[in-house]
ROFI-220280 format. One record per residue (C-alpha): x, y, z; residue number from 1; residue in three letters. Coordinates in steps of 0.2 Angstrom, whole numbers, plus 2048, in hexadecimal, padded with zeros to 3 digits. Layout:
<pts>
+-----+-----+-----+-----+------+
|  c1 |  c2 |  c3 | seq | type |
+-----+-----+-----+-----+------+
|   X |   Y |   Z | NUM |  ALA |
...
+-----+-----+-----+-----+------+
</pts>
This chain:
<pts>
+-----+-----+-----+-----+------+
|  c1 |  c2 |  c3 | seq | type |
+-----+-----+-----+-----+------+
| F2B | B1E | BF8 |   1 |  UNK |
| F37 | B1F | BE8 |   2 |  UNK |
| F33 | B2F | BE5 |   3 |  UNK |
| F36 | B34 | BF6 |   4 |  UNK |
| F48 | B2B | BF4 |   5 |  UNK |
| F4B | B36 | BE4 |   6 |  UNK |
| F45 | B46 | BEA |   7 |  UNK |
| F53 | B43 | BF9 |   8 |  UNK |
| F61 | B3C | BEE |   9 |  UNK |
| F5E | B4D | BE4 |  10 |  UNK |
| F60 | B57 | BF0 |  11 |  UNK |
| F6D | B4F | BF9 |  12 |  UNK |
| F7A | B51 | BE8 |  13 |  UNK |
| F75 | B63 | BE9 |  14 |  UNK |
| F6B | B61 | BD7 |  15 |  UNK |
| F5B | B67 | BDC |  16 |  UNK |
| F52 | B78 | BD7 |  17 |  UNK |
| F4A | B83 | BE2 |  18 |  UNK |
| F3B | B8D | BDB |  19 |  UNK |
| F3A | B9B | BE4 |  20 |  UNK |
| F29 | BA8 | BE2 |  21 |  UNK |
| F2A | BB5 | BD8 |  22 |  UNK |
| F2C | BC7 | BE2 |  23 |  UNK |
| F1A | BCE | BE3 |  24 |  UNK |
| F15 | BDB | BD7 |  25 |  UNK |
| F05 | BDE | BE5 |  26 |  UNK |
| F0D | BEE | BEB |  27 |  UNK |
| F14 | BF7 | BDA |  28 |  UNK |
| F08 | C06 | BD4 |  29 |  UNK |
| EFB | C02 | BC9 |  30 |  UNK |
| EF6 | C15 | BC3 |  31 |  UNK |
| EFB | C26 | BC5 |  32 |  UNK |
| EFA | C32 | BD4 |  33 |  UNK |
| EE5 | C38 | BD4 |  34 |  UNK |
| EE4 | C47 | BC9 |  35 |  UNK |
| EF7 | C4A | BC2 |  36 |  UNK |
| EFC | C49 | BB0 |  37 |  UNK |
| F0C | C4D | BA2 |  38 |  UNK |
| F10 | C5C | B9F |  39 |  UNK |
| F0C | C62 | B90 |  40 |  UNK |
| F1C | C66 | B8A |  41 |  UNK |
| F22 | C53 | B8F |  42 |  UNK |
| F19 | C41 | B8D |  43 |  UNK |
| F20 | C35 | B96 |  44 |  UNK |
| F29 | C23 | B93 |  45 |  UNK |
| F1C | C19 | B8B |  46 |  UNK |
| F15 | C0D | B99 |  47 |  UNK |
| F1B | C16 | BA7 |  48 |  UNK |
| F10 | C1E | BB5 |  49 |  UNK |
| F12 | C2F | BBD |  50 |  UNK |
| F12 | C29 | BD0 |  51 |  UNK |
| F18 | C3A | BD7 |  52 |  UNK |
| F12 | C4C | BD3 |  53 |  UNK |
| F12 | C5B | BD9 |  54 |  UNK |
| F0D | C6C | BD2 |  55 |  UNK |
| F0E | C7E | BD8 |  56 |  UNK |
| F06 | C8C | BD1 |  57 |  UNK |
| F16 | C99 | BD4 |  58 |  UNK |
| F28 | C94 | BDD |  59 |  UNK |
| F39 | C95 | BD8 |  60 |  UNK |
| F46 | C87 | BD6 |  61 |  UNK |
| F58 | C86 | BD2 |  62 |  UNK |
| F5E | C7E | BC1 |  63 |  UNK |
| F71 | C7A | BBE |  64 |  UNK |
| F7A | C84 | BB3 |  65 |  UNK |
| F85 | C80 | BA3 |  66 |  UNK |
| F95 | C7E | BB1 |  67 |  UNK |
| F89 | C6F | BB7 |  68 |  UNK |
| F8F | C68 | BC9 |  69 |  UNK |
| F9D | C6D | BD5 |  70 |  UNK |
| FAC | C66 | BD6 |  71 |  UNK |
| FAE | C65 | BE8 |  72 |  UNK |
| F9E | C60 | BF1 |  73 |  UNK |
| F8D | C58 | BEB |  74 |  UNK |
| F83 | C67 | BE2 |  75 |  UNK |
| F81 | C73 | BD5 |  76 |  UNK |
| F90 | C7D | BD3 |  77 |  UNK |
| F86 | C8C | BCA |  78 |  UNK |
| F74 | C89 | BCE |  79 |  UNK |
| F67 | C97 | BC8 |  80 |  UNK |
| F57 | C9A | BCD |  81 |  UNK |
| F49 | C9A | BC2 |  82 |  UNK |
| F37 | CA1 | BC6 |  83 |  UNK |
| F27 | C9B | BC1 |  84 |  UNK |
| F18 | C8D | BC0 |  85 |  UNK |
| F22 | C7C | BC7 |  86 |  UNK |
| F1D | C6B | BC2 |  87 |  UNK |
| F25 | C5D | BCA |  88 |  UNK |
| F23 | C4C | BC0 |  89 |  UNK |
| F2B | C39 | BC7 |  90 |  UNK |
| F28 | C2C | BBB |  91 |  UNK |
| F2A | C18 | BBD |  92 |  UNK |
| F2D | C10 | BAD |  93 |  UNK |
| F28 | BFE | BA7 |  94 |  UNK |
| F32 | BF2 | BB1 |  95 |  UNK |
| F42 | BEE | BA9 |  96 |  UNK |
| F43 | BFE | B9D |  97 |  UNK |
| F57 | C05 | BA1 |  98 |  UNK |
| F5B | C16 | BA7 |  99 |  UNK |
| F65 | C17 | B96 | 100 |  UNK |
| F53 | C15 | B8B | 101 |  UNK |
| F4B | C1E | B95 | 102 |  UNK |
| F56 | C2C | B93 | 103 |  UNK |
| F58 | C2E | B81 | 104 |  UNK |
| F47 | C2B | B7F | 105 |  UNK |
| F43 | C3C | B8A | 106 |  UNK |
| F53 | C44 | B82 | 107 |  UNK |
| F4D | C41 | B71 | 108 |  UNK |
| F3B | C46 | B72 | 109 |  UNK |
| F43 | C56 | B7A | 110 |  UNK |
| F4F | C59 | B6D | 111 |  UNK |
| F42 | C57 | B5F | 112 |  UNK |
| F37 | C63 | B67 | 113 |  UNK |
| F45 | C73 | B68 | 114 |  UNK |
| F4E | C6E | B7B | 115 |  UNK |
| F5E | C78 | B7B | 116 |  UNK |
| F69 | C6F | B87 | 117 |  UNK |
| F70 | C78 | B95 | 118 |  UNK |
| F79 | C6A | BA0 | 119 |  UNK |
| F7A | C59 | B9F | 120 |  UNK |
| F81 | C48 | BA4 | 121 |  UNK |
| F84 | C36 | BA2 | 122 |  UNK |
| F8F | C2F | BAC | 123 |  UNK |
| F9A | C31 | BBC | 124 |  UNK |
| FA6 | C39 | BB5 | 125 |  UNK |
| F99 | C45 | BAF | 126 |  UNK |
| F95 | C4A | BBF | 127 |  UNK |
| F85 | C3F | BBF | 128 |  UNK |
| F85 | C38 | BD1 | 129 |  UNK |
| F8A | C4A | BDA | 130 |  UNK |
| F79 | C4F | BCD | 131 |  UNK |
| F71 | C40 | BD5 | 132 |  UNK |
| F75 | C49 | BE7 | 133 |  UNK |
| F71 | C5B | BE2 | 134 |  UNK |
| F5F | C57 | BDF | 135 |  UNK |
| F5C | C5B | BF1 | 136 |  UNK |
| F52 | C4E | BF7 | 137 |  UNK |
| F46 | C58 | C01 | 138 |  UNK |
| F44 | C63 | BF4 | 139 |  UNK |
| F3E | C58 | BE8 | 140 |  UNK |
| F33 | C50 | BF4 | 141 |  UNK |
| F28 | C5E | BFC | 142 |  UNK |
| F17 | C60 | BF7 | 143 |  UNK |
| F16 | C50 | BEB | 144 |  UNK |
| F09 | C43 | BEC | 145 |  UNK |
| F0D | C33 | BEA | 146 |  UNK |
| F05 | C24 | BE1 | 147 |  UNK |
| F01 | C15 | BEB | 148 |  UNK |
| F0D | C06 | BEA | 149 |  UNK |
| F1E | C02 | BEC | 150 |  UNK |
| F2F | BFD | BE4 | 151 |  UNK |
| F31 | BE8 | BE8 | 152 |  UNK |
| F41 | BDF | BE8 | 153 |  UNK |
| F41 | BD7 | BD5 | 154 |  UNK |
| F51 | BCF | BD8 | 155 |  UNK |
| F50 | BC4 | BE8 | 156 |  UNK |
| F41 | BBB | BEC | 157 |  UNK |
| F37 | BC4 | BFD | 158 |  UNK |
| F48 | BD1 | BFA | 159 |  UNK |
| F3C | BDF | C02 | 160 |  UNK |
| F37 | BF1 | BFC | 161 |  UNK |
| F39 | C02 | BFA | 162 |  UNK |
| F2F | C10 | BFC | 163 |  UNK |
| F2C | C1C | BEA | 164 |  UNK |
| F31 | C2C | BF3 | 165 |  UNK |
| F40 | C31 | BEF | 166 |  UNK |
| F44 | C21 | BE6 | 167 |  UNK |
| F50 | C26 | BD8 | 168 |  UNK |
| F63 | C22 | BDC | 169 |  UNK |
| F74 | C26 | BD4 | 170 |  UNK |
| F74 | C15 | BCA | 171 |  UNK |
| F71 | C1A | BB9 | 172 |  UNK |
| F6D | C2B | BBA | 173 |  UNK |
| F6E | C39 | BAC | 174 |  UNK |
| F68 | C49 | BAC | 175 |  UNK |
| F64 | C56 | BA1 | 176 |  UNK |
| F61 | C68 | BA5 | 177 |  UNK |
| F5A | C75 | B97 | 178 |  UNK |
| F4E | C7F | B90 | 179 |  UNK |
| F40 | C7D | B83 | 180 |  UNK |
| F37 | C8C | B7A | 181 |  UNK |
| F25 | C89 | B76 | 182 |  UNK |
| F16 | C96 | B72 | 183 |  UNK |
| F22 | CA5 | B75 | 184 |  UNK |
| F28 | CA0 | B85 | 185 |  UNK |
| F39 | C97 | B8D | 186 |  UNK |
| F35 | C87 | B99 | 187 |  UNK |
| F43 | C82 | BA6 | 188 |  UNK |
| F46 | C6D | BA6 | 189 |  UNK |
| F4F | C62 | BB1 | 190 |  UNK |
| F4E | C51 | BAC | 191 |  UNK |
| F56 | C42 | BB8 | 192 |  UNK |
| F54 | C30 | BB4 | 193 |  UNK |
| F5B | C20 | BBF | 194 |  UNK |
| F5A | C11 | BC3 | 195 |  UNK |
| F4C | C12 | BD1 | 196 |  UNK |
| F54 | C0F | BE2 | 197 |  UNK |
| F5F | C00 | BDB | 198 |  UNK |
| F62 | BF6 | BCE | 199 |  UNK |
| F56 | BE8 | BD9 | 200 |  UNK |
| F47 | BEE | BD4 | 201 |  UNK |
| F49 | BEF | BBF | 202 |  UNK |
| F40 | BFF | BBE | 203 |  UNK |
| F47 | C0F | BB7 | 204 |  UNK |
| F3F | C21 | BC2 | 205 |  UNK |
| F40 | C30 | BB9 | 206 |  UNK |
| F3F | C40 | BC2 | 207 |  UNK |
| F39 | C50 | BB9 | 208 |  UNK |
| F36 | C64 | BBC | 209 |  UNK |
| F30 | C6F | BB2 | 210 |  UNK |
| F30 | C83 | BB5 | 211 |  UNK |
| F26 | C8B | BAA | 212 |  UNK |
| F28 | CA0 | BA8 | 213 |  UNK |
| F17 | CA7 | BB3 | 214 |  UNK |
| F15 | CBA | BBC | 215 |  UNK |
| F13 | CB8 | BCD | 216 |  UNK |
| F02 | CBA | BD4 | 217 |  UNK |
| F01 | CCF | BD8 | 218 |  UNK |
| EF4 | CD7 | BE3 | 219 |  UNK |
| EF5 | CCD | BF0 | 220 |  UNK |
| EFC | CD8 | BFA | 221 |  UNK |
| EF1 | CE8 | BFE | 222 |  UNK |
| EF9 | CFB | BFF | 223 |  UNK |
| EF4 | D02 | C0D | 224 |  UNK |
| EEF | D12 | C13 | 225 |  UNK |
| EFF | D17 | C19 | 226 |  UNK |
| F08 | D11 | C0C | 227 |  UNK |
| F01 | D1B | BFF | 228 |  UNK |
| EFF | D2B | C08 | 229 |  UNK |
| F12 | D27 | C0B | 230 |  UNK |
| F14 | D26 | BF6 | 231 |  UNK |
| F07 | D32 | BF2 | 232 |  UNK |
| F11 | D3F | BFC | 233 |  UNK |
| F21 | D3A | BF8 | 234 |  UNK |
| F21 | D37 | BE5 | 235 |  UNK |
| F10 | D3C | BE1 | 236 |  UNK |
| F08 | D2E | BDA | 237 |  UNK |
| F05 | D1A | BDE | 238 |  UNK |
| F04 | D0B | BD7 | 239 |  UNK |
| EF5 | CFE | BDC | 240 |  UNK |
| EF4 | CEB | BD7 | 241 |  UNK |
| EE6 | CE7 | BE4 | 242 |  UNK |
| ED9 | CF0 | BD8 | 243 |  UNK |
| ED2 | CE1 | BCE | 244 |  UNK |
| ECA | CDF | BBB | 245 |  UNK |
| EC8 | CCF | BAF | 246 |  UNK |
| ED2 | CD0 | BA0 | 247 |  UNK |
| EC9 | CDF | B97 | 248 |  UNK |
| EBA | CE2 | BA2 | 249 |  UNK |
| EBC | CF3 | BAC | 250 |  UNK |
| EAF | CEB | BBA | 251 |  UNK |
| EB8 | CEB | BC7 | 252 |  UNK |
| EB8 | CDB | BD3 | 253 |  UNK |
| EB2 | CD7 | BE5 | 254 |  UNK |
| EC3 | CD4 | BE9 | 255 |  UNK |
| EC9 | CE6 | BE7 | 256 |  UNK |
| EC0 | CE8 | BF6 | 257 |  UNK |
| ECE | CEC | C04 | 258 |  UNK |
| ED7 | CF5 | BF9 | 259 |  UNK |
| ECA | D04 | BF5 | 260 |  UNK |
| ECA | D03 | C07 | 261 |  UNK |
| EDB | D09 | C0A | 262 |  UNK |
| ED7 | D18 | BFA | 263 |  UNK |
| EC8 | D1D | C02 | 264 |  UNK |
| ED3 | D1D | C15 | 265 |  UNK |
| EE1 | D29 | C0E | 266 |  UNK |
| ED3 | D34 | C05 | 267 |  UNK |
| EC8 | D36 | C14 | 268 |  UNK |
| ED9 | D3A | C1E | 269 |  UNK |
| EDB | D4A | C16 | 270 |  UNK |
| ECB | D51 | C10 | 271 |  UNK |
| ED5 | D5D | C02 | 272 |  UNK |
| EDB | D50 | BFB | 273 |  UNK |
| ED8 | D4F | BE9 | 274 |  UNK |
| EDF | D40 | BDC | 275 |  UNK |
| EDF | D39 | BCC | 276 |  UNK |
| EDC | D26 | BC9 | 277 |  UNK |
| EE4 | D21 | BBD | 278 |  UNK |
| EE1 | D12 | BB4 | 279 |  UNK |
| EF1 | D09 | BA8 | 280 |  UNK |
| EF1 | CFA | B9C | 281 |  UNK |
| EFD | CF0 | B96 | 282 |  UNK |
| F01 | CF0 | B80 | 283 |  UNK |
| EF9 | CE3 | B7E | 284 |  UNK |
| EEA | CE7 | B72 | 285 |  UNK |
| EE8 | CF7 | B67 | 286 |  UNK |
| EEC | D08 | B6F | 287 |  UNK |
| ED7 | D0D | B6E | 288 |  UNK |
| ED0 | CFF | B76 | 289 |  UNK |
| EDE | D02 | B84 | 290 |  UNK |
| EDA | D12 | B87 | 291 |  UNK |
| EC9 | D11 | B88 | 292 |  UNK |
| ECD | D02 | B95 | 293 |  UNK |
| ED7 | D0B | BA2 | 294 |  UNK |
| ECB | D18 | BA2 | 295 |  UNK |
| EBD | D0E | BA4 | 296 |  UNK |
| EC7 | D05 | BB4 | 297 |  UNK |
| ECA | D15 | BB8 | 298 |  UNK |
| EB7 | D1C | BB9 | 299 |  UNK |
| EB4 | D0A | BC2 | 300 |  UNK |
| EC1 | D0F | BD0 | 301 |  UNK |
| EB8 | D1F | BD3 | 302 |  UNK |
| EA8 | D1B | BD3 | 303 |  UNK |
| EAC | D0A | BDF | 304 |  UNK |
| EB3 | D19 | BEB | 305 |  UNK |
| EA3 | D23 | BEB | 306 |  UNK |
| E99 | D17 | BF1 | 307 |  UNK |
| E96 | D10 | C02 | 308 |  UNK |
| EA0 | D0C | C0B | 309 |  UNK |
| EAD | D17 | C06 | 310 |  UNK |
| EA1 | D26 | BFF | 311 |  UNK |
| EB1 | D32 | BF7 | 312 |  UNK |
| EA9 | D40 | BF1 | 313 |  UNK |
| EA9 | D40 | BDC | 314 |  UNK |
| EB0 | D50 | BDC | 315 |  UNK |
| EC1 | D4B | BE4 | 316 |  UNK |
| EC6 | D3C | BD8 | 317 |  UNK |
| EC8 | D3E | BC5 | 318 |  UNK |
| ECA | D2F | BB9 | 319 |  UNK |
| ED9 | D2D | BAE | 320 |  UNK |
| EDB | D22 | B9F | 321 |  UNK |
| EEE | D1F | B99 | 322 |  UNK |
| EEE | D0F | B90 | 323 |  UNK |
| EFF | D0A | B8F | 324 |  UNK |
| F09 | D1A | B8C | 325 |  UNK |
| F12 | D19 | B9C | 326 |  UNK |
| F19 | D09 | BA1 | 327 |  UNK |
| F23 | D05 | BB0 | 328 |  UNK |
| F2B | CF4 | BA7 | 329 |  UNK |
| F2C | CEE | B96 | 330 |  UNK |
| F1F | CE6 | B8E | 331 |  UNK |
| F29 | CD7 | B84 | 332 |  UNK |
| F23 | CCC | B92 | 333 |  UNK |
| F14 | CC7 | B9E | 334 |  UNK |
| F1E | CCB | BAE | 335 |  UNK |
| F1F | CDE | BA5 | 336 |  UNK |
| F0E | CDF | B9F | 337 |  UNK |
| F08 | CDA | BB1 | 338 |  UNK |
| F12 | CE8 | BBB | 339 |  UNK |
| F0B | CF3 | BAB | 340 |  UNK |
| EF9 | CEE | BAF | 341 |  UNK |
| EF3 | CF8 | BBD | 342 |  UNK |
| EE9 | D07 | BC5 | 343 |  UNK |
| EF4 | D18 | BCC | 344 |  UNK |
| EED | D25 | BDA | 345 |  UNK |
| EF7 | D36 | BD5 | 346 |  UNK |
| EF5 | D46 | BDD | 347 |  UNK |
| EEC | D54 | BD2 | 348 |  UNK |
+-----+-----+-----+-----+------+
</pts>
């Protein structure tokens, strides 16, 4: 009974304290999204988790440029496109690691490693939160996978929860937009780190894409018929990218099938038709080996066209080798040295 009485006279002057649960952790992820990782170019804060990826084989995005946001209205005042493989990256880091570590962490790892800074900001003042805002929200979340879990209210006992999509926030935030040259080649980065959603749930979100220089994938897209009786009469010549071969093999592949097709379409057309196939390279390896490559591609293109189903008599098609004497883009880069690589019907 006396300890009932005290109990009461405590709480009555108000002296008591209330233990209240801790907020559950039940919910927060525990591991990465299945099958993402770093990039190679970037590890992440030490203890976080990568709970959002998303990765595309060939896209184009738009980076700030050194003019950073606009004055009037929440975006990019000079945004520029930049082509290539993307990788989207959103880390959570260890609970009560501030944007500001976080931050120079990432900025200093860049930095040591080469990052040229293109843009950046700290503060409001800065431009920070119309940053925040320019990272169109849709953008950034199509095509990502998401870990499973949560953000709990670590503040306020049974305070509810936020979703990870989309969870970084203007409080907090820098950004750092640049490029970093590694193995002869120039990678695009935009960096954003927050707090994640609000200060209530004492993590830090940083938000990551990566565009790394890549051709296009070409011969996807077949010339047909029309098209090249179109070019052959017309210029003379054409250009083919649906005609396949590994990197210095001159068999050509199964899937070069619907373009011979379309050859052996225009050549049965007009019986007096008569061409040269023509085989071209890019510089890449010594000037012999070259040529005896495109004229091996060549010889592979005419005797693919001989045979059922297309059955072009022998005496209509001549192979050609030209190595890499006549280029249609420069060479000093893969996007060059792609459009270089190819096989050319020309009229004899």
């Amino acid at each position: 009974m006396s300890s009932i009485r005290a109990l009461s006279a405590c709480a009555l002057a108000g002296l008591c304290t209330t233990l209240s649960p801790l907020p559950s952790l039940a919910d927060v992820p525990t591991a990465d999204v299945p099958g993402s990782s770093d990039h190679p170019v970037l590890r992440r804060f030490s203890g976080s988790l990568l709970v959002g990826f998303a990765q595309q084989d060939w896209e184009q995005r738009s980076f700030p440029d050194a003019s950073g946001v606009a004055k009037n209205g929440d975006h990019f005042a000079n945004p520029q496109p930049v082509e290539g493989k993307v990788t989207r990256l959103f880390y959570l880091a260890p609970q009560d690691k501030g944007p500001l570590e976080v931050f120079r962490n990432h900025q200093q790892a860049l930095h040591a490693a080469g990052f040229k800074t293109g843009w950046s900001c700290e503060s409001k003042d800065q431009g920070c939160v119309k940053a925040y805002f320019a990272l169109n929200k849709n953008d950034r979340l199509r095509g990502m996978s998401w870990a499973k879990g949560d953000l709990p209210n670590m503040t306020v006992a049974s305070g509810g929860r936020w979703p990870l999509e989309a969870s970084i926030s203007p409080e907090g935030g820098r950004m750092l937009v640049g490029q970093l040259t590694q193995g002869g080649r120039t990678l695009h980065l935009l960096l954003y780190s927050a707090m994640a959603q609000n200060a209530y749930t004492h993590r830090t979100a940083t938000y990551i894409e990566i565009v790394e220089p890549k051709t296009m994938p070409t011969g996807q897209v077949t010339v047909d018929a029309g098209a090249i009786g179109q070019s052959l009469k017309a210029e003379g010549k054409i250009s083919l990218y649906g005609l396949f071969f590994d990197t210095g093999k001159s068999e050509i592949k199964p899937e070069s099938q619907a373009q011979l097709a379309e050859m052996a379409q225009v050549l049965k057309a007009d019986p007096k038709l008569r061409v040269y196939i023509v085989g071209h390279t890019d510089n890449v390896g010594g000037f012999d080996a070259n040529l005896a490559l495109s004229l091996a591609r060549a010889q592979a293109v005419v005797a693919a066209l001989g045979k059922p189903p297309h059955g072009i008599e022998a005496g209509r098609l001549s192979a050609k080798g030209a190595a890499n004497i006549a280029p249609l883009a420069s060479n000093a880069d893969e996007e060059g040295r792609a459009r270089n690589r190819r096989v050319e019907m020309v009229l004899q």
